[in-house]
Structure formats: C-alpha cells, structure tokens
C-alpha positions as CSV (number, residue, x, y, z in Angstrom):
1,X,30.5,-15.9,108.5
2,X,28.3,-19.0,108.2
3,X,28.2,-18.8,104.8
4,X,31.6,-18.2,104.3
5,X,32.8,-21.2,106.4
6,X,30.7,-23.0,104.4
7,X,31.4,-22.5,101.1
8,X,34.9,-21.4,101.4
9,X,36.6,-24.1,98.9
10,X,34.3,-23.2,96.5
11,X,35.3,-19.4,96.7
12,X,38.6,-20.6,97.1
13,X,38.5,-22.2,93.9
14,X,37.1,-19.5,92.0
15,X,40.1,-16.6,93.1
16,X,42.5,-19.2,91.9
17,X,40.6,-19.8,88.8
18,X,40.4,-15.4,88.7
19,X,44.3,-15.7,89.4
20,X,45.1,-17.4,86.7
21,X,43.4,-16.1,84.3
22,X,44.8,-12.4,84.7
23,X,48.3,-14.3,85.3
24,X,48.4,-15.5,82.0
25,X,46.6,-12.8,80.5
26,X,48.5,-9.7,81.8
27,X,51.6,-10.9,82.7
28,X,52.8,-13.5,80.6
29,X,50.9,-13.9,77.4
30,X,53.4,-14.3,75.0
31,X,54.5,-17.6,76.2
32,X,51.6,-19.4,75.2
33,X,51.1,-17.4,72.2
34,X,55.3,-18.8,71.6
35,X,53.6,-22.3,72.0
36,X,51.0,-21.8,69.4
37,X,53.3,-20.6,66.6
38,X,55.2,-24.5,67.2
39,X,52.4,-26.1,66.6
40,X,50.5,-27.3,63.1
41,X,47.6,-29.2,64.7
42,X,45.7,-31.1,61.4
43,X,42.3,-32.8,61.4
44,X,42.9,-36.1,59.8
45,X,43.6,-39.1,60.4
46,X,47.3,-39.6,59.4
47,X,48.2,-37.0,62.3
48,X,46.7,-38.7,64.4
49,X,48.0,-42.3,64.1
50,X,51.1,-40.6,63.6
51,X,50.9,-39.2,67.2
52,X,49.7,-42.5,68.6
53,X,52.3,-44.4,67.1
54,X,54.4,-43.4,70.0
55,X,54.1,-43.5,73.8
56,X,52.5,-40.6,75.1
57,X,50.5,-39.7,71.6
58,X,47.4,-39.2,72.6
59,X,48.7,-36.5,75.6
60,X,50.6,-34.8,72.3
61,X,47.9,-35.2,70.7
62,X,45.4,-33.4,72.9
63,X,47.9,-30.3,74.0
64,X,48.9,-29.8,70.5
65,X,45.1,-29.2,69.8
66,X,44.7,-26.9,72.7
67,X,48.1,-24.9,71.7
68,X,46.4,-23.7,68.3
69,X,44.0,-21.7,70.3
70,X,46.7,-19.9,71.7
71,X,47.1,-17.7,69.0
72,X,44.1,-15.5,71.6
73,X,46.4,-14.8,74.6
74,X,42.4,-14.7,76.2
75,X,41.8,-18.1,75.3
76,X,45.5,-19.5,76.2
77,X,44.4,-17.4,79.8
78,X,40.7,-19.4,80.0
79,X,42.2,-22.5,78.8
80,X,44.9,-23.0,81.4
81,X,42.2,-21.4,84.1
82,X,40.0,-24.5,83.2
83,X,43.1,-26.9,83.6
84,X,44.3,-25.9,86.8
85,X,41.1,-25.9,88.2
86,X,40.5,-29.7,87.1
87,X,43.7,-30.5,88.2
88,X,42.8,-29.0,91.9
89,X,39.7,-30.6,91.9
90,X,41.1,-34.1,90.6
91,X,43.7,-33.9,93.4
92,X,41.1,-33.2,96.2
93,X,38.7,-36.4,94.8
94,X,41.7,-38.5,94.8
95,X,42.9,-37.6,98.4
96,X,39.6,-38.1,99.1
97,X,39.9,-41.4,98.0
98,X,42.5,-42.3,99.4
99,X,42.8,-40.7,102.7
100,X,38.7,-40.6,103.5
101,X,39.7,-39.7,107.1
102,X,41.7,-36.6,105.8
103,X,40.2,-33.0,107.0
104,X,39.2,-30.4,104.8
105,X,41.3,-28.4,106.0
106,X,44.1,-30.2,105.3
107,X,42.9,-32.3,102.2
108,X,42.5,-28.7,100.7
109,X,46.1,-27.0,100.8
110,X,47.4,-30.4,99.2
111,X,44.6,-30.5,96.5
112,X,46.8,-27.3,95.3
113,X,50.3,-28.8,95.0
114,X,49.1,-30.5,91.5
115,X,48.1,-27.1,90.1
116,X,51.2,-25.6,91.2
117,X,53.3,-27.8,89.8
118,X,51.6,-27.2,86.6
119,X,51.8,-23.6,86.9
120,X,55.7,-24.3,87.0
121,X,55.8,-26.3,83.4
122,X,53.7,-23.9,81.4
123,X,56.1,-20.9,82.9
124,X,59.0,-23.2,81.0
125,X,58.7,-22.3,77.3
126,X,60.5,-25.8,76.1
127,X,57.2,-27.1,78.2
128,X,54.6,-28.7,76.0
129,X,51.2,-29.4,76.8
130,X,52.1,-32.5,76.6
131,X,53.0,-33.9,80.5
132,X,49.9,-31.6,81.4
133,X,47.5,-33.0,79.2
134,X,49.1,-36.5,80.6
135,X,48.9,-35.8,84.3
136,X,45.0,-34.7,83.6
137,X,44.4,-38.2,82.0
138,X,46.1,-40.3,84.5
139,X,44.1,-38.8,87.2
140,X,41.0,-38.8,85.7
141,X,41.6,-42.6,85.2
142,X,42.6,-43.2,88.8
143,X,39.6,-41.6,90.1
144,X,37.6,-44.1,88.1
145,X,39.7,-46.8,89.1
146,X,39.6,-45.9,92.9
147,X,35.6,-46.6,92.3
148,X,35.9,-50.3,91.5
149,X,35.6,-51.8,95.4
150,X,36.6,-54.9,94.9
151,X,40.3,-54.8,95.8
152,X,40.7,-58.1,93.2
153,X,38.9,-56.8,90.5
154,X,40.9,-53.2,90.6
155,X,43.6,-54.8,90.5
156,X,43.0,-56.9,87.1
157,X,41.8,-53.4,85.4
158,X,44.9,-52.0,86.9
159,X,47.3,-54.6,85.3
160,X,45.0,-53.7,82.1
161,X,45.3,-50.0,82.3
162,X,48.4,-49.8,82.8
163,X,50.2,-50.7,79.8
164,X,47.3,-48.5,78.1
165,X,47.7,-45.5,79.6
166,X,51.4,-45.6,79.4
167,X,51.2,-46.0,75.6
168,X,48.1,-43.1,75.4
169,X,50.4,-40.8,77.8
170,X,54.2,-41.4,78.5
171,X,55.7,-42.1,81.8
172,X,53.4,-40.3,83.8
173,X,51.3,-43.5,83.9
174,X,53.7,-44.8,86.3
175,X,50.9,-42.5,89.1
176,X,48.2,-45.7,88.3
177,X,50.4,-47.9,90.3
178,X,49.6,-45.6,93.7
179,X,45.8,-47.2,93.2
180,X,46.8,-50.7,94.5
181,X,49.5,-50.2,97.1
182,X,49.5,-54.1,98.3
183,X,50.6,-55.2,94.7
184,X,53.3,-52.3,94.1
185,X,55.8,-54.7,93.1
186,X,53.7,-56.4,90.4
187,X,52.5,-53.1,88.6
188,X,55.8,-51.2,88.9
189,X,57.4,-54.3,87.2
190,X,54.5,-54.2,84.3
191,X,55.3,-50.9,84.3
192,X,58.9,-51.2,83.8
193,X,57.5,-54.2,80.7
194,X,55.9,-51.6,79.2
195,X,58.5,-48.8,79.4
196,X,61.7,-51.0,77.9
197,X,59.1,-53.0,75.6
198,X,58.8,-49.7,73.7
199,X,61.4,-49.2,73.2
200,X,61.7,-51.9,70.5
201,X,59.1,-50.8,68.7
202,X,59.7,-46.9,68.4
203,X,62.7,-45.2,67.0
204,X,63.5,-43.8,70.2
205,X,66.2,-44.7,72.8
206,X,65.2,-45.9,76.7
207,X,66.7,-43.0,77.5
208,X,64.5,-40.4,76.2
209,X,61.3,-42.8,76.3
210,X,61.8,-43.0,79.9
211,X,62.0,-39.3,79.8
212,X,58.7,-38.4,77.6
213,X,59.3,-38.3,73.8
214,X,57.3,-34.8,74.3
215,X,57.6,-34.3,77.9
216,X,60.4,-31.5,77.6
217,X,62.0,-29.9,74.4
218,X,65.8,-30.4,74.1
219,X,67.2,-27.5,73.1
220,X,65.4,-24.5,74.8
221,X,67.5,-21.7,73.5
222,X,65.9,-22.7,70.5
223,X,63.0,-20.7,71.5
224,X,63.9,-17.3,71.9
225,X,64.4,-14.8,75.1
226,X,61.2,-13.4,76.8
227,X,62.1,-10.5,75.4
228,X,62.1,-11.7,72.3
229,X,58.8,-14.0,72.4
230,X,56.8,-10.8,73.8
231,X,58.5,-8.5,71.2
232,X,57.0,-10.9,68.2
233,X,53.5,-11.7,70.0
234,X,53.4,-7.2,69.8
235,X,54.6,-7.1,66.7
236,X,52.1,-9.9,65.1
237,X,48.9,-7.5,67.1
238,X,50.7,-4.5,65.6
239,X,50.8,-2.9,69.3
240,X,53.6,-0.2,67.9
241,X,53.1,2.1,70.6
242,X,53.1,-0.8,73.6
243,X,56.9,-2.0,71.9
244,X,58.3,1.6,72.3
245,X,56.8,1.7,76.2
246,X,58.3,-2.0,76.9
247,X,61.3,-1.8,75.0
248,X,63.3,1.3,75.4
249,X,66.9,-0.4,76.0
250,X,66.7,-3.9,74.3
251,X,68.9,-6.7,74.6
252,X,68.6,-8.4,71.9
253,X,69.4,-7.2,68.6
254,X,66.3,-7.7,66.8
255,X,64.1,-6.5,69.2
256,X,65.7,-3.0,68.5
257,X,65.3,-3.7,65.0
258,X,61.4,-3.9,65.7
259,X,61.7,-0.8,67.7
260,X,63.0,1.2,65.7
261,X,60.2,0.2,62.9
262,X,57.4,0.9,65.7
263,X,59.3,4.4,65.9
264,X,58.8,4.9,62.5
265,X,55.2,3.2,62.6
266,X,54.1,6.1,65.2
267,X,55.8,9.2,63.4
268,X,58.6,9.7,65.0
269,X,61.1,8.6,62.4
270,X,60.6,9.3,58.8
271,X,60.6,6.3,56.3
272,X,63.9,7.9,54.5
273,X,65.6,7.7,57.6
274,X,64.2,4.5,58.9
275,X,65.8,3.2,55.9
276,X,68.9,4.7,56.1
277,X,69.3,3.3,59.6
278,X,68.1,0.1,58.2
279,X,70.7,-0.5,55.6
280,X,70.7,-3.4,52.8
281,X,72.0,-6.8,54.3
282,X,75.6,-6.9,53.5
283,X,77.5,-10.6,54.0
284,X,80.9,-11.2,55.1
285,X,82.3,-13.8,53.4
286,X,85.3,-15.6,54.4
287,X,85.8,-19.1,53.0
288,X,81.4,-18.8,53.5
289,X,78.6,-16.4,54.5
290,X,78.9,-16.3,57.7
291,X,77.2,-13.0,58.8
292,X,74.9,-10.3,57.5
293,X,73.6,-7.3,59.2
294,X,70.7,-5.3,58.4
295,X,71.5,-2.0,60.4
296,X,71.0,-2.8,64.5
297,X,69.9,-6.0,63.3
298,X,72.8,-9.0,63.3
299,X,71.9,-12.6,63.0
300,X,73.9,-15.5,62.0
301,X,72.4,-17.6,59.1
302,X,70.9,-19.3,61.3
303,X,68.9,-16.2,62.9
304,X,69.4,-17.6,66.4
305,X,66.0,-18.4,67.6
306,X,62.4,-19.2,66.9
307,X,61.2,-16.1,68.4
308,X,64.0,-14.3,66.1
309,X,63.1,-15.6,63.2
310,X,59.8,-15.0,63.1
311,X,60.6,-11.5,63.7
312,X,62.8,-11.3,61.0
313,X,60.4,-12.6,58.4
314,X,57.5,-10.4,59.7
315,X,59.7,-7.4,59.5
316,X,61.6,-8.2,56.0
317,X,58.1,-8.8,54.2
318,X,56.9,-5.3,56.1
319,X,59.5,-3.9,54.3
320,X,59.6,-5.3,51.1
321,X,63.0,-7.7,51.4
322,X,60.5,-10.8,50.0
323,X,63.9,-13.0,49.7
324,X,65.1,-12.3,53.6
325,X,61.2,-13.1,54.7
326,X,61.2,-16.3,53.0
327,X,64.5,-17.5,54.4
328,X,63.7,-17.0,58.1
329,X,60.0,-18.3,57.8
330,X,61.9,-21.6,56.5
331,X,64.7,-21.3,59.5
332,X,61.8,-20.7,61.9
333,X,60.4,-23.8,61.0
334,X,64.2,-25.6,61.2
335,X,64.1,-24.4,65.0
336,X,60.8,-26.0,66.2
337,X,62.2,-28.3,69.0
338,X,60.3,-31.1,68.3
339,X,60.7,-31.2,64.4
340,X,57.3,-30.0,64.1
341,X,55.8,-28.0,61.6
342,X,54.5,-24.0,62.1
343,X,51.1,-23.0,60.6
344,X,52.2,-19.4,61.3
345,X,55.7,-20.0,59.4
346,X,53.2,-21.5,56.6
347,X,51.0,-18.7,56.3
348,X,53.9,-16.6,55.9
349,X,55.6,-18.8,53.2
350,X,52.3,-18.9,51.1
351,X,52.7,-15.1,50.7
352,X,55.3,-14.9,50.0
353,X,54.9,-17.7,47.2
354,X,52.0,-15.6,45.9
355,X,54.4,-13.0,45.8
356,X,57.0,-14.6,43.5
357,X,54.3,-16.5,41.5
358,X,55.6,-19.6,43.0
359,X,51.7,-20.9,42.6
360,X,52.0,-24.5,42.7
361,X,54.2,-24.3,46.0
362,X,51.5,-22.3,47.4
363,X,48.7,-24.3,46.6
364,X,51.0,-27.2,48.3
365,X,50.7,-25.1,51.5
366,X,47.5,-24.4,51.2
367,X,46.2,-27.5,51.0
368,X,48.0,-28.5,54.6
369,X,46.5,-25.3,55.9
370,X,42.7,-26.3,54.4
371,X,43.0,-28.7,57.1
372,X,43.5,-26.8,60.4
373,X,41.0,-24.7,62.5
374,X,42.3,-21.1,62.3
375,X,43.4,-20.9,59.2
376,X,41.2,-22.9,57.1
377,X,39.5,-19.4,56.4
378,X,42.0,-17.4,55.5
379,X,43.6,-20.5,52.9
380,X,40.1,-20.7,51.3
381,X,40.7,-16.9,50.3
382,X,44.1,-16.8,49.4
383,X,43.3,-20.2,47.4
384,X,40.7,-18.3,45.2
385,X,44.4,-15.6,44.5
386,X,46.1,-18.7,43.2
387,X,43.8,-19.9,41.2
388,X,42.9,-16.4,39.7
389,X,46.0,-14.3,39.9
390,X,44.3,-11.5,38.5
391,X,42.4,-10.8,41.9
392,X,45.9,-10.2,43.1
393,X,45.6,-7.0,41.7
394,X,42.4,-5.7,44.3
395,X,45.1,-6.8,47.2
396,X,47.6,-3.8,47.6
397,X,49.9,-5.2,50.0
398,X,50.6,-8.1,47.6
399,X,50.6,-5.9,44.6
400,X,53.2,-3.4,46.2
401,X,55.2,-6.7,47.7
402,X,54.9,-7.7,44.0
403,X,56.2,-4.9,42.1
404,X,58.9,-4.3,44.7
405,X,60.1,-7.8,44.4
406,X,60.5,-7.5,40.6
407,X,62.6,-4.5,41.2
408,X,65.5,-6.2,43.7
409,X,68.1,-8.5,43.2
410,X,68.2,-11.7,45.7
411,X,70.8,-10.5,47.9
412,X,70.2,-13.2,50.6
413,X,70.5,-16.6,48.1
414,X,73.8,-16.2,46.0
C-alpha cells in the first residue's frame, strides 16, 4: 500500500497512456487513418513557408507531419498515447505553477481536463491536428515563461511572445495571457493587435482567423460516415473477411458495393455473378449527367464524400473500370476540406497514368511524391516503370489493367 500511495500518479499515468492506445487502436482506427489520406505532408522548404505564411502555420505544420504516420492505425494509437500524456503532464506543471499550494489530490483530477478535451477533437473527423499541436505549444511555452521570476521581466517576454506564438499557432495563444494576471488588460489588447492586424496581411477574413484558419474543417460531411471511413481503411488492408462480419446491413450504398466484392473475394460469389450484380455504369441524362449507378452502388458526380470516393476508385481499378478509378481519385482530392492535396489520391492517379501511358503526367506525380516520407519508396520504383515501360510487362496487375483498358470504351467522360 506504501508503494502504491506513493507512486499512484505515476501508475495513474501509465493506464491512461494503456487506455488510449487500445482506444484508438481497437475501437476507432479508421478515423486517424481518414486523417492521413487528407494530408500530403512535403519536405521542402516551399511547404513550409507556405504554412507559415499564415497564423497558426507552424501548429499545421507539425500535425500535418504527424497525420502521414497515420496510414499505421498502431502508430496513429502511440502517437496520440504520447500527446495526451504530455498534455496531462503539461497541465499538472502548470497548476503547479500557478497554484503551488494546490493538493495532489486535487491538482491531479484537473491535470486530466486538458487530455480530455483533446480526446474530444480527435473523436471529430473535421478535427485537425492542428489546435492539438497548438495547445501542446502554448503550454510548453507557458511553463517556460512561468520560470522567469521576475514579475517585470515576464512580462516584457510575454508582450514578446505573444504576438509570436499567435502567428506560430492561431488563437489558442490567447492561454499566454493567464501567465501575467496583473497586466490582463495590456496583453489581451496585444492580443486583440495581433489577431485584427492579420488580418490585413492574409487572405482570410476576421472571422475565420479569429476562428483558426485550420482549427476546424467547414464542411464535415465532406468526410464521409464512420461507416464509410472504417469500410475504406478494411478495404485498403484487404480485411475481406472483417467487412462481411462488420457490415452485414449497410447504410450507405457503397459500403454494400464493397461487400458484396469481399463476398466474392472470399468465395462465396462467383466472379460471373459478381459482375452481373455489378452492372456497367449507366448515366441518366436529362438536360446533364446527373446520375450513374454501378449495380447497389449510386453516387452523384460528385461521389458524395471523401471516404466514398476513395472507395470508388479503389474498387473501379480492382475491377478493371481504369476511367471510373481515375475520376473519383481526382473528386477525392476536390473534397479535402482544407483544399489540400492527398498522397493516397496521388498514388492512385500515378497508376492509373501508367496504365493509360499517360507517362509525363505520372512522372509530374511522382516527383511531388519523391518528396514525402511513405511514399518516396514506392515512387522511386514505379519511376524506374516510367522510364522503362518495358518493365511494365514483369508487373501483372498493371499489365491486366493495361490490356483491359485497351479493350473498353470511356463510359464515364463523354
């Protein structure tokens, strides 16, 4: 008992840190996995002063590079295990800080709010990393500043940080003013400088800089269902079996798509009756296309969401509909909240330009792709296709996509 009065934080800690890892992990994998997929994180410079060319860029900055490891729903599980921890543990230094007369056992419950509230924003899909990354910061600064004693000299690095930090992370910056309560009105109005000051500077209205220019997506059906996001992060680990145990009665339209495929995948359909169900696209044209419908599958041109889209374009090229794939890896791209770009939706679009001989085009994305972490392998092999097309030929699935291609008529472009 001693030793468990003792070190009880500290085990504490560690079943939250356990917690959250098999939270994320088990439970809810695909919605970090849905994050990664938004997200074409480049090592140069140009991204990088492009991010810092607007307040909050360097919080962007920093989550956007975490995201790309979320392609491993084990690392997405670690890496937000690591975060709330340090957010916990930032929260208890501060309250220690500022409340030195503060219990334990008291200071320790409220060390777990920040955490929490966390927890919350990476459960919301039109989330970024962004205001998490930006919290981290800010508190990691104001633990630093809390260490200057001299209540005159904490303020002039306060009046000095704070315009900083609100350019390096967004409005969350406005926490630094906490560290000098005396002077609240002085840094809440430098604050307020910075904020409107901004806003002459960036193509952005008050409105949403006062919000966070990456703080929350707009549109979040953009995204996709959870059904849908867990749907594609199975079908992208080609978990055919797991798809038929989770989705038995679907709500969405593609998602039965995908299991009827897994049903053929696992034997239980044949492939002449998996096509049958899964009928050529036919459009319905009024004054426009408007519609098409590929058997239980409906979308509007549009394909309705990110998650949707990608599922589309994975399942078109499995089956040999090259023109269909394309199309939705270029619409899943149009529905990235942010405007960004997808290093998934331009993996997919190199192969398919290998495909179609589109060579030049591919070696376009391929040089965007040279510069990214996880992909930078697979770019340096397909770059040695391009260049050599003969080598195509020792590849079957491009050879078969190839030779099938040839064979059909672009029913989606007309």
């Amino acid at each position: 008992m001693t030793a468990l009065s003792k070190y009880w934080e500290h085990i504490t800690v560690a079943f939250l840190a356990i917690v959250v890892f098999c939270y994320w992990l088990f439970l809810y994998p695909f919605i970090p996995v849905t994050r990664e997929m938004s997200v074409l994180f480049l090592w140069n410079t140009d991204y990088l002063m492009e991010r810092l060319a607007v307040p909050g860029g360097l919080a962007q900055y920093l989550g956007e590079g975490i995201a790309q490891f979320f392609m491993n729903p084990f690392n997405a599980a670690l890496v937000y295990a690591v975060i709330f921890v340090i957010a916990q543990q930032l929260t208890s230094c501060l309250l220690r800080q500022f409340f030195p007369a503060i219990k334990s056992m008291v200071r320790f419950p409220l060390s777990l709010v920040s955490p929490c509230i966390l927890w919350y924003l990476a459960m919301l899909p039109d989330v970024p990393l962004t205001p998490t990354l930006a919290t981290l910061l800010v508190m990691v600064v104001g633990r630093g500043l809390m260490t200057v004693t001299s209540k005159r000299l904490r303020l002039v690095v306060l009046c000095l940080l704070i315009p900083v930090m609100y350019w390096l992370t967004g409005p969350l910056a406005a926490l630094l003013v906490l560290c000098s309560i005396r002077w609240i009105p002085l840094t809440v109005t430098l604050f307020a400088a910075s904020l409107i000051g901004s806003s002459y500077v960036t193509p952005y209205p008050l409105e949403q800089i006062a919000k966070g220019i990456d703080y929350r997506w707009s549109d979040t059906k953009k995204l996709g269902t959870y059904e849908e996001m867990e749907c594609d992060m199975l079908m992208r680990q080609h978990a055919w079996n797991k798809i038929l145990q989770k989705f038995k009665s679907p709500e969405s339209p593609v998602v039965r798509s995908v299991y009827l495929y897994a049903c053929h995948q696992t034997g239980q359909v044949g492939y002449n009756e998996f096509m049958a169900r899964i009928a050529p696209p036919v459009a319905n044209y009024d004054s426009e296309p408007s519609a098409f419908c590929i058997g239980d599958l409906h979308f509007v041109v549009n394909f309705g969401t990110l998650s949707s889209a990608f599922i589309v374009s994975d399942l078109a090229l499995m089956i040999d509909w090259e023109n269909i794939a394309q199309r939705a890896a270029f619409e899943a791209m149009e529905y990235i909240p942010n405007y960004n770009k997808s290093a998934r939706a331009l993996r997919t679009l190199t192969e398919l330009c290998i495909i179609t001989e589109q060579y030049d085009v591919a070696r376009k994305y391929l040089s965007i792709l040279d510069e990214t972490t996880f992909y930078r392998g697979w770019a340096k092999k397909m770059r040695a296709l391009v260049d050599n097309p003969k080598l195509i030929e020792q590849y079957p699935f491009f050879q078969k996509s190839r030779e099938s291609y040839k064979k059909t008529e672009d029913i989606f472009f007309i």
